[in-house]
C-alpha positions in Angstrom: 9.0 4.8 11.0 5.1 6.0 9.8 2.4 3.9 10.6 -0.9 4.3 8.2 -3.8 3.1 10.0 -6.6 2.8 6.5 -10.2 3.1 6.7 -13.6 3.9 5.0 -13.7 1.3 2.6 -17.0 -1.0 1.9 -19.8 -1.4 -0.4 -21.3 1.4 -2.6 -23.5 1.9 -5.6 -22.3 3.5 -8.7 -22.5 6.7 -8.7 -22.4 7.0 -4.8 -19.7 8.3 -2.8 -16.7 7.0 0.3 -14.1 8.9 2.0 -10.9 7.1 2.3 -9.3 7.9 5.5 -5.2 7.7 6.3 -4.1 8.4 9.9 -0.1 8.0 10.2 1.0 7.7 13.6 5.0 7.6 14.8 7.2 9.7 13.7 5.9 12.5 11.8 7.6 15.0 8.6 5.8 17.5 7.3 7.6 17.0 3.7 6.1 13.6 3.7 3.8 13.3 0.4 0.4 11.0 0.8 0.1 8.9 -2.4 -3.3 6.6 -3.1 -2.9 3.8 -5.0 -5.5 1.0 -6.3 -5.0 -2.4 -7.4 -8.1 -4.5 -9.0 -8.4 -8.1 -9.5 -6.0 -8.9 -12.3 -4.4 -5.9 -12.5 -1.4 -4.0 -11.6 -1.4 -1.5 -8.5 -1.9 1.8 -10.7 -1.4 5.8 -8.8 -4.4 7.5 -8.2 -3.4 10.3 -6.7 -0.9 12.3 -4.3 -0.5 15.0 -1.6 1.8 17.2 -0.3 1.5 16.9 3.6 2.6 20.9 4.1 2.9 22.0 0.3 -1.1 21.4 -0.1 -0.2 20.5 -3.7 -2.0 17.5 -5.0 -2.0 15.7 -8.6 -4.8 13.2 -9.6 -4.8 10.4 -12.2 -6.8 10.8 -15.4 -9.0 8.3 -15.0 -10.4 10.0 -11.4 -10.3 14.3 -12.2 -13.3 15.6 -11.0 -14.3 12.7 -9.3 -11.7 12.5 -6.3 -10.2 14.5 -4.0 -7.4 14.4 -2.0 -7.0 16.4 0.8 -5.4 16.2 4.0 -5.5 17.4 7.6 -1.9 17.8 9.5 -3.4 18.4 12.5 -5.2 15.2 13.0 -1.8 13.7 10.4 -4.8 12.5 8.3 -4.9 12.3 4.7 -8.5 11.3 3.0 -9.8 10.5 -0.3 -12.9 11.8 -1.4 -14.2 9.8 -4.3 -17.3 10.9 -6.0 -19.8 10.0 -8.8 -17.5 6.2 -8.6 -17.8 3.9 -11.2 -17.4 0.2 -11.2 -13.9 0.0 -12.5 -13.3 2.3 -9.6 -13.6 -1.0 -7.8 -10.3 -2.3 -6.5 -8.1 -2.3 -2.5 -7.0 1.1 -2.0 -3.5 1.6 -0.3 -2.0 4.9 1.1 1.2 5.4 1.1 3.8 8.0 2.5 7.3 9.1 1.3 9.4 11.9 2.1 9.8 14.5 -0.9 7.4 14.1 -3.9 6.1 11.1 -6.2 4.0 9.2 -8.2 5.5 5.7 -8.4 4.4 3.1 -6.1 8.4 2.3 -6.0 9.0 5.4 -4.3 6.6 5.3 -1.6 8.7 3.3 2.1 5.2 3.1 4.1 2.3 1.7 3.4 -1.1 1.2 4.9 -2.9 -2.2 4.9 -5.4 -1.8 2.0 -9.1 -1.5 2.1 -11.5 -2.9 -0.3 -13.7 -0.8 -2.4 -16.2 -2.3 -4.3 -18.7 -0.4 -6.8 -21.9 -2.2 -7.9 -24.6 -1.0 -10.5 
């Protein structure tokens, strides 16, 4: 089992900037991909983007390029999520999630962190 501990999340003006941090704990694979995913009021949970744990390859969703990054640190088995120049319908609870091999479909991801609420206001 991997246990995502979340955090980061609050309050921020458009056009300001959070990190997203996800520390896994337990039992540890270095083929295990990090995915973010976002979910706002209403709405379905939609991907946002996805790292490679060892691979250091990432993909990102249209709606965040140049705005987010993903990155990850396997030392500390920490993946964040740099989001930049955010945008209220950037607002939504962001999950991280882990799964072994590579995906982009919330259905594929076994662990899950709690979710933390992002909220952009203008």
């Amino acid at each position: 089992q991997v246990q995502l501990v979340e955090s980061g999340g609050g309050l921020v003006q458009a056009g300001g900037s959070l990190r997203l941090s996800c520390a896994a704990s337990g039992r540890t694979f270095s083929t295990y991909a990090v995915g973010w995913f976002r979910q706002a009021p209403g709405k379905e949970r939609e991907f946002v983007a996805a790292i490679t744990w060892s691979g250091g390859i990432t993909y990102y969703a249209d709606s965040v390029k140049g705005r987010f990054t993903i990155s990850r640190d396997n030392s500390k088995k920490t993946g964040y999520l740099q989001m930049n120049s955010l945008k209220a319908e950037d607002t939504a609870v962001y999950y991280c999630a882990a799964k072994t091999g590579w995906g982009l479909l919330d259905k594929e991801y076994s662990y899950w962190g709690q979710g933390t609420q992002v909220t952009v206001s203008s």
